[in-house]
PDB file with one MODEL, atoms N, CA, C and O in Angstrom:
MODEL        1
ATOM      1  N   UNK A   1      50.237  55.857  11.519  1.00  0.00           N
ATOM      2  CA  UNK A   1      51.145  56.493  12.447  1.00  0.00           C
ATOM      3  C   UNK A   1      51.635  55.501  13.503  1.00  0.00           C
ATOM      4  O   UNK A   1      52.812  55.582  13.855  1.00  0.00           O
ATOM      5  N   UNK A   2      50.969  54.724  13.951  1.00  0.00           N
ATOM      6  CA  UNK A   2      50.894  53.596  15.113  1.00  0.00           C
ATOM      7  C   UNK A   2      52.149  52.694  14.298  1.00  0.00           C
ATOM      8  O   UNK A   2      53.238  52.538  14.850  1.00  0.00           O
ATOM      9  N   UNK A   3      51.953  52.308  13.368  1.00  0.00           N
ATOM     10  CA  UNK A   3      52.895  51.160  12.599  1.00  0.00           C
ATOM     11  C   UNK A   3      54.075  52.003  12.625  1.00  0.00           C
ATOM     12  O   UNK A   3      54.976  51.739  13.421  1.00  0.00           O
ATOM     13  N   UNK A   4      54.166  53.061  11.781  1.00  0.00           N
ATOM     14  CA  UNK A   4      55.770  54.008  11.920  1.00  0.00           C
ATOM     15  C   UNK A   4      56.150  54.006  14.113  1.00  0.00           C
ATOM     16  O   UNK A   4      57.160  53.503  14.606  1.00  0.00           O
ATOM     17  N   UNK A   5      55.415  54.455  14.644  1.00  0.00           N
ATOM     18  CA  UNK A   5      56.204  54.230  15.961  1.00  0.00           C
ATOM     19  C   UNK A   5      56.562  52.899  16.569  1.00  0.00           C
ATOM     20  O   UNK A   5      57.196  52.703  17.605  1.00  0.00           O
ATOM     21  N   UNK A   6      56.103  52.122  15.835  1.00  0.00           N
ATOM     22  CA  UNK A   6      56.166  50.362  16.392  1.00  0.00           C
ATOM     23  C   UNK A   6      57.529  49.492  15.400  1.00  0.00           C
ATOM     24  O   UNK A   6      58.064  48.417  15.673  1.00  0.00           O
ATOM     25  N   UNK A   7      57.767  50.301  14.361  1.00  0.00           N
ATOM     26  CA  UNK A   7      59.117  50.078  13.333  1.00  0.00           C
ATOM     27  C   UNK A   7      59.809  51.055  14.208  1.00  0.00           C
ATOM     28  O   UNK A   7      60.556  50.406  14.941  1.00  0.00           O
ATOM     29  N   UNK A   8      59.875  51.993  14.397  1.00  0.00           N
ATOM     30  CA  UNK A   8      60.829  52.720  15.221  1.00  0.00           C
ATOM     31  C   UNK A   8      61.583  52.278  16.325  1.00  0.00           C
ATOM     32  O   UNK A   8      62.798  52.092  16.396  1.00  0.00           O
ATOM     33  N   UNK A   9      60.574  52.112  17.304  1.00  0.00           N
ATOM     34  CA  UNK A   9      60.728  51.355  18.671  1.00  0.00           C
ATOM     35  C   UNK A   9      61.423  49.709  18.622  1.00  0.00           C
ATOM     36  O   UNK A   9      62.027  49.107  19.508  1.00  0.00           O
ATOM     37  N   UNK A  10      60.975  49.172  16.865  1.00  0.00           N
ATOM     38  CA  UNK A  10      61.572  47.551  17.314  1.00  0.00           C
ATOM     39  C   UNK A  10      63.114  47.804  16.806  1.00  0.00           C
ATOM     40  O   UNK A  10      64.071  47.136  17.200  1.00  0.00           O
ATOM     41  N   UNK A  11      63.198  49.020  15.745  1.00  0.00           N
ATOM     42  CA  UNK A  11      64.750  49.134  15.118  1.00  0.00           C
ATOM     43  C   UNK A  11      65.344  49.748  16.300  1.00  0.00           C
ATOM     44  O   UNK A  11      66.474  49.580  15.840  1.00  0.00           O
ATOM     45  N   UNK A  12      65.549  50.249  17.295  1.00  0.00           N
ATOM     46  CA  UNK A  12      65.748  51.175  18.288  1.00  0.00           C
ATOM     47  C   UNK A  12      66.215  49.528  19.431  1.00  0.00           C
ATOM     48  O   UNK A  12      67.340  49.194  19.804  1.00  0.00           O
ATOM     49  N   UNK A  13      65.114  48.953  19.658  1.00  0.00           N
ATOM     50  CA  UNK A  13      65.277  47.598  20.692  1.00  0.00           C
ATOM     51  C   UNK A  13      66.438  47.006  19.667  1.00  0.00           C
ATOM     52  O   UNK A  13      67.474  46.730  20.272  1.00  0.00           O
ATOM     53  N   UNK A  14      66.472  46.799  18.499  1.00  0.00           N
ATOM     54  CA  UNK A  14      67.088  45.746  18.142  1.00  0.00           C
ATOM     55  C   UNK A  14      68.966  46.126  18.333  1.00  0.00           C
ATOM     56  O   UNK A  14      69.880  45.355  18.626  1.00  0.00           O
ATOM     57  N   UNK A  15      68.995  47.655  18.015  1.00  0.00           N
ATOM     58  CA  UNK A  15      70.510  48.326  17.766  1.00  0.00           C
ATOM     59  C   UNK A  15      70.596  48.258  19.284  1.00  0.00           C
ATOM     60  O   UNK A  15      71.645  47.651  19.503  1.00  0.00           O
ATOM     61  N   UNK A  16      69.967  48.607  20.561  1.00  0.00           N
ATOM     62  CA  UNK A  16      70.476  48.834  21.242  1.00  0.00           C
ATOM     63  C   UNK A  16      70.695  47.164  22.067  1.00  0.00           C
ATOM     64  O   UNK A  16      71.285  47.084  23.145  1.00  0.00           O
ATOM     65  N   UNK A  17      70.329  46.381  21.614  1.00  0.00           N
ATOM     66  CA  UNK A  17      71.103  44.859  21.805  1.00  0.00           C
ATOM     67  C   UNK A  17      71.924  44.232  21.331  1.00  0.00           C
ATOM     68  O   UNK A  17      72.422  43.152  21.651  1.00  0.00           O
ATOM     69  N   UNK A  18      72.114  44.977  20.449  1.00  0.00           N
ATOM     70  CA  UNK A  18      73.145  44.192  19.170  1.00  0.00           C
ATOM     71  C   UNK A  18      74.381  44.360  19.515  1.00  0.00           C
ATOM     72  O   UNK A  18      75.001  45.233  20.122  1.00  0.00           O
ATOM     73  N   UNK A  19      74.673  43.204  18.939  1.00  0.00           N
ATOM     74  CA  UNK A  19      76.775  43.762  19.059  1.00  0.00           C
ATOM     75  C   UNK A  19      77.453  43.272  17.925  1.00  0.00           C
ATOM     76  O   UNK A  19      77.078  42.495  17.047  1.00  0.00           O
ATOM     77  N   UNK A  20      78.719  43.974  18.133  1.00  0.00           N
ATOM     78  CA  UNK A  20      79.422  43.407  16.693  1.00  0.00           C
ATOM     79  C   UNK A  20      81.025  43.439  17.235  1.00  0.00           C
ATOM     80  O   UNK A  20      81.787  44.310  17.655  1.00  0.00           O
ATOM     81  N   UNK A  21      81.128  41.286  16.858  1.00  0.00           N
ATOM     82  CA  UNK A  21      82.560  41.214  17.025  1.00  0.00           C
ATOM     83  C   UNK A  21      83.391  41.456  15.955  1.00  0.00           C
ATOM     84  O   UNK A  21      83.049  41.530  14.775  1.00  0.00           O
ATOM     85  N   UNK A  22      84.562  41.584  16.442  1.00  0.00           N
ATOM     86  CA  UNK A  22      85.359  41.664  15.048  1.00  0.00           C
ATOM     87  C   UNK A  22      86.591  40.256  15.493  1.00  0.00           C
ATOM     88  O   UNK A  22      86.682  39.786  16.627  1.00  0.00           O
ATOM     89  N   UNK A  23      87.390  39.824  14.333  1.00  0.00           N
ATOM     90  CA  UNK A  23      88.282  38.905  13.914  1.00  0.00           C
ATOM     91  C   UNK A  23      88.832  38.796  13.230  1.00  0.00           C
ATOM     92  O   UNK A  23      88.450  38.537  12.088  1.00  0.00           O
ATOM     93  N   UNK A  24      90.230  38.964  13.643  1.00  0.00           N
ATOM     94  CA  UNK A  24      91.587  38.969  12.854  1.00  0.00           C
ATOM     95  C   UNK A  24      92.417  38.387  13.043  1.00  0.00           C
ATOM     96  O   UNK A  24      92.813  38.445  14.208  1.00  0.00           O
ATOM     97  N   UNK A  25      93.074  37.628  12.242  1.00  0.00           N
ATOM     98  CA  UNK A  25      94.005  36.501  12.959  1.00  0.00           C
ATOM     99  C   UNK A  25      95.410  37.166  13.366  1.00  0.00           C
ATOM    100  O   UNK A  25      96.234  36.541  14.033  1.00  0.00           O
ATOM    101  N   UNK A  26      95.635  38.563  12.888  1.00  0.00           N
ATOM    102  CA  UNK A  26      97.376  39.222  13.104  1.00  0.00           C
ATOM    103  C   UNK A  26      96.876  40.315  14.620  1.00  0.00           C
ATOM    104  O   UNK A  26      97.713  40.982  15.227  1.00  0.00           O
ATOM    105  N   UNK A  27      95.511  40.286  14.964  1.00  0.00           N
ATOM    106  CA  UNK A  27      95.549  41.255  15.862  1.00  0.00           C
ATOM    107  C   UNK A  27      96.587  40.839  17.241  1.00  0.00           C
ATOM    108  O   UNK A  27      96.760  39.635  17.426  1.00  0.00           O
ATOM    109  N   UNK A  28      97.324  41.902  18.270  1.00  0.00           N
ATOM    110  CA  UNK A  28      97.737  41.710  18.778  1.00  0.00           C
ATOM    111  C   UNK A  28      96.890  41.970  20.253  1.00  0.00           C
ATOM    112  O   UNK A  28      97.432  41.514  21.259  1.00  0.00           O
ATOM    113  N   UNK A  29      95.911  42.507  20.373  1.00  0.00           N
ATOM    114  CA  UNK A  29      95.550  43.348  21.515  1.00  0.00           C
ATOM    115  C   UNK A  29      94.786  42.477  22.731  1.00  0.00           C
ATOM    116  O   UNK A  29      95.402  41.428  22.921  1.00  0.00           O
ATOM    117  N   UNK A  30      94.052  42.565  23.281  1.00  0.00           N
ATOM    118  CA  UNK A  30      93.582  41.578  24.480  1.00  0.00           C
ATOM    119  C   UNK A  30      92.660  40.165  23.858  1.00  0.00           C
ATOM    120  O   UNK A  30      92.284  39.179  24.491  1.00  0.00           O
ATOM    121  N   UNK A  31      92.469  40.489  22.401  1.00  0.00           N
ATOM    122  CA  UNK A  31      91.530  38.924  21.903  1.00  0.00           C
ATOM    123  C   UNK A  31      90.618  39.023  22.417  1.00  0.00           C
ATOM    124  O   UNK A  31      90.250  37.986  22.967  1.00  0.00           O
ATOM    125  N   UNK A  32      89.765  40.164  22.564  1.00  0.00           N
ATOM    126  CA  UNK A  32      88.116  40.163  23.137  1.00  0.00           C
ATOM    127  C   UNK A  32      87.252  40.493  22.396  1.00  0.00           C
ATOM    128  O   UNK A  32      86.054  40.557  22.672  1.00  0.00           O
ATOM    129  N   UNK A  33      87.907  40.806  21.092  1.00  0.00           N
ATOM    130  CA  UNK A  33      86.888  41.373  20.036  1.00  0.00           C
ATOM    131  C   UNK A  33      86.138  42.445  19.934  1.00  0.00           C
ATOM    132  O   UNK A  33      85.462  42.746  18.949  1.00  0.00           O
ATOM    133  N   UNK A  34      86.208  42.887  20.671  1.00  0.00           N
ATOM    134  CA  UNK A  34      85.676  44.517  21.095  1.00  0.00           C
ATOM    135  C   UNK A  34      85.982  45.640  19.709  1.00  0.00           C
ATOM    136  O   UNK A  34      85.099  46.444  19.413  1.00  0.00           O
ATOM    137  N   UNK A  35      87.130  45.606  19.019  1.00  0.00           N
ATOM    138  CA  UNK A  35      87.759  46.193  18.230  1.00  0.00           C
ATOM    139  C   UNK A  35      88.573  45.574  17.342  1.00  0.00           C
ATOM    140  O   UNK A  35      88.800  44.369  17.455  1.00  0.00           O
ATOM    141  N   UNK A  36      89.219  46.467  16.154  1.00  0.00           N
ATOM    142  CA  UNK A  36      90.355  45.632  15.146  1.00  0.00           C
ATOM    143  C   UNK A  36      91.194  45.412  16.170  1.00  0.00           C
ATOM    144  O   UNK A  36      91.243  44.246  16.563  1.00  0.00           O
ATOM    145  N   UNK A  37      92.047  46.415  16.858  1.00  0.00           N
ATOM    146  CA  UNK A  37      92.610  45.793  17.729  1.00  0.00           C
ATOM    147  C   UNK A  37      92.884  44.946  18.218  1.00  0.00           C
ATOM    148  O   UNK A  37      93.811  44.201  17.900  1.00  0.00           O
ATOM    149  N   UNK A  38      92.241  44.845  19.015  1.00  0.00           N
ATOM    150  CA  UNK A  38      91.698  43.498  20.383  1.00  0.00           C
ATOM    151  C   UNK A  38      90.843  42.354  19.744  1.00  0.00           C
ATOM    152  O   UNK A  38      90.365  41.510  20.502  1.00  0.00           O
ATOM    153  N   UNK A  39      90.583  42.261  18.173  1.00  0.00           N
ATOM    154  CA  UNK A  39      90.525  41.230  17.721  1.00  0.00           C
ATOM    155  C   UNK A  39      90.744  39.897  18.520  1.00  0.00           C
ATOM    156  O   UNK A  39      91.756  39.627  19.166  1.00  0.00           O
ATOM    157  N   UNK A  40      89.384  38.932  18.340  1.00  0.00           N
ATOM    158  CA  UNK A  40      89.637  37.612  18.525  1.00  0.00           C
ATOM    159  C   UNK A  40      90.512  37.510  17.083  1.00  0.00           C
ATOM    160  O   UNK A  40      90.268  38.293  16.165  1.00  0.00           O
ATOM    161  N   UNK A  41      91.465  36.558  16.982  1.00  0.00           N
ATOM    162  CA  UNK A  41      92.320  35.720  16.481  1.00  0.00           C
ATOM    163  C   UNK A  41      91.866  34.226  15.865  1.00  0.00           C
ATOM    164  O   UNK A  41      92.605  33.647  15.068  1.00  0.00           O
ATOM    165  N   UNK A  42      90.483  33.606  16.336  1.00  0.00           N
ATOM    166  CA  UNK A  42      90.207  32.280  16.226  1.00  0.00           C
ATOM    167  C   UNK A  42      88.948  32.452  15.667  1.00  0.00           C
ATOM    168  O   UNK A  42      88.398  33.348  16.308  1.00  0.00           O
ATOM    169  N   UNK A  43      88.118  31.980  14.666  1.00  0.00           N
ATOM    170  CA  UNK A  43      86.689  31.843  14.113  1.00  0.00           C
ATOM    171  C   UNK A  43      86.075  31.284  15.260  1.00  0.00           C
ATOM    172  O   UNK A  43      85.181  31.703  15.996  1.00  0.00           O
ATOM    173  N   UNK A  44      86.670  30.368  15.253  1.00  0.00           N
ATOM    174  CA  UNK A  44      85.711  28.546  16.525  1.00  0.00           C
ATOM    175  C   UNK A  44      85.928  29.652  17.751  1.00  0.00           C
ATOM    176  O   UNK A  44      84.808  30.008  18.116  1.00  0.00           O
ATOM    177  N   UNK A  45      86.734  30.174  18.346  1.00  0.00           N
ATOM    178  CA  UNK A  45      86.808  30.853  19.824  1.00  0.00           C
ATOM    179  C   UNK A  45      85.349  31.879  19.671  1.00  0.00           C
ATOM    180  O   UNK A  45      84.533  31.960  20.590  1.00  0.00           O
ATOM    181  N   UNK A  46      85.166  32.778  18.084  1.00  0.00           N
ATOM    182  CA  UNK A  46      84.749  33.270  18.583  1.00  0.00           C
ATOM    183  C   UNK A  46      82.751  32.897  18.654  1.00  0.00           C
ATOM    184  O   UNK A  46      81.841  33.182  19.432  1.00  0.00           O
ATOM    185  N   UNK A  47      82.878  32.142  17.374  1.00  0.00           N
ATOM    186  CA  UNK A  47      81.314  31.566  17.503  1.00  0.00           C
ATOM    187  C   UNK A  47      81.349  30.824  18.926  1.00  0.00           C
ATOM    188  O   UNK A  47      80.261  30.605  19.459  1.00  0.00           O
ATOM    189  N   UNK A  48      82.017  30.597  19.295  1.00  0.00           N
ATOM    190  CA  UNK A  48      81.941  30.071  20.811  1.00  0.00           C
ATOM    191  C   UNK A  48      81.359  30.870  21.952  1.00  0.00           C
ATOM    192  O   UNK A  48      80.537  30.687  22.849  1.00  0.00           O
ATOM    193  N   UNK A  49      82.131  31.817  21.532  1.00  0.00           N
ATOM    194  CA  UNK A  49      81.564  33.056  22.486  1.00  0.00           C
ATOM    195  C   UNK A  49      80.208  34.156  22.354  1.00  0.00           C
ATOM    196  O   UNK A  49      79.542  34.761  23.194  1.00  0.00           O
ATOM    197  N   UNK A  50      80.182  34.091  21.165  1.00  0.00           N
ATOM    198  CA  UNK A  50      79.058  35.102  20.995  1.00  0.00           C
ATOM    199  C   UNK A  50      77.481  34.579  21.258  1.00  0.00           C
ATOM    200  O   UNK A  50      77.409  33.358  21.402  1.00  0.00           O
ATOM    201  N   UNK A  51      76.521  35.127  21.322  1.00  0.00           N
ATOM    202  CA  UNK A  51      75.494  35.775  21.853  1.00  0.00           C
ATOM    203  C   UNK A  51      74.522  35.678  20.207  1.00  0.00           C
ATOM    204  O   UNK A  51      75.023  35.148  19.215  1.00  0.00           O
ATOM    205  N   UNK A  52      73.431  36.151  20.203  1.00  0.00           N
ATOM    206  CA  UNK A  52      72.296  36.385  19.409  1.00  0.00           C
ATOM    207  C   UNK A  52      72.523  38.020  19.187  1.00  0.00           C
ATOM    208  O   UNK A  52      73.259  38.681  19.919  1.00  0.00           O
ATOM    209  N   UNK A  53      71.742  38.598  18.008  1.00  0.00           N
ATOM    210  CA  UNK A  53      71.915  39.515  17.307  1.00  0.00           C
ATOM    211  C   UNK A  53      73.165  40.240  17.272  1.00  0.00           C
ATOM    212  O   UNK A  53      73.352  41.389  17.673  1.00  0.00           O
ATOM    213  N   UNK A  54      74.178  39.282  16.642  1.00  0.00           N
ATOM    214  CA  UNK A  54      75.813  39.506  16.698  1.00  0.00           C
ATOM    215  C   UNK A  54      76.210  40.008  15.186  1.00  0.00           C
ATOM    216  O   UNK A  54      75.611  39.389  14.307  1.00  0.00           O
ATOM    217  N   UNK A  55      77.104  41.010  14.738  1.00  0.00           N
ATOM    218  CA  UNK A  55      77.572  41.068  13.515  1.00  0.00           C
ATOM    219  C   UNK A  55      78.990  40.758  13.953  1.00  0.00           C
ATOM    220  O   UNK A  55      79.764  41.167  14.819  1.00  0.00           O
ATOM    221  N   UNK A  56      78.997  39.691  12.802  1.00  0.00           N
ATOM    222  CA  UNK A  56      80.991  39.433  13.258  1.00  0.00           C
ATOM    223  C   UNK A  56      81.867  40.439  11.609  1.00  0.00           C
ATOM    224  O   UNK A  56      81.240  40.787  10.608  1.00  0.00           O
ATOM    225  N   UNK A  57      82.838  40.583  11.766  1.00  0.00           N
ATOM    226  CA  UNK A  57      83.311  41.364  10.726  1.00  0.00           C
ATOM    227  C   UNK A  57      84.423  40.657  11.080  1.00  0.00           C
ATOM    228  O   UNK A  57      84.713  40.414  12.251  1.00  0.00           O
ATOM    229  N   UNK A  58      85.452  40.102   9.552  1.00  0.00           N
ATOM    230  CA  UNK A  58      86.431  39.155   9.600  1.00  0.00           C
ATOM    231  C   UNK A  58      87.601  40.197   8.625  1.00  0.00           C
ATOM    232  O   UNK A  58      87.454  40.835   7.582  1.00  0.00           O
ATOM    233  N   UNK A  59      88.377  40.058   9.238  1.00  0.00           N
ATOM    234  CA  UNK A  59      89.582  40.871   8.529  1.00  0.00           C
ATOM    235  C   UNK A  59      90.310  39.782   7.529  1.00  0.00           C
ATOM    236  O   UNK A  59      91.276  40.121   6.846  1.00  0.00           O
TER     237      UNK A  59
ENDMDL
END
């Protein structure tokens, strides 16, 4: 029981740190990556910018 609440608690820590950029080179929107939208535009800009436990998604 101890092991199931200790997998719980680390999948729980891990989602609620995580982020996920996105990148598209036709997006028009602010280039913050936040969304398809607002897509970063640049690969290099955005590994530049990101952080640890990142999912990037590339259009």
């Amino acid at each position: 029981m101890k092991s199931k609440l200790l997998f719980i608690f680390v999948l729980s820590f891990y989602t609620l740190f995580s982020q996920t950029i996105y990148i598209d080179q036709s997006a028009t929107g602010a280039n913050n990556g936040t969304d398809w939208a607002n897509a970063y535009t640049n690969l290099q800009t955005t590994i530049s910018n990101i952080g640890t436990n990142t999912t990037i998604n590339v259009a």
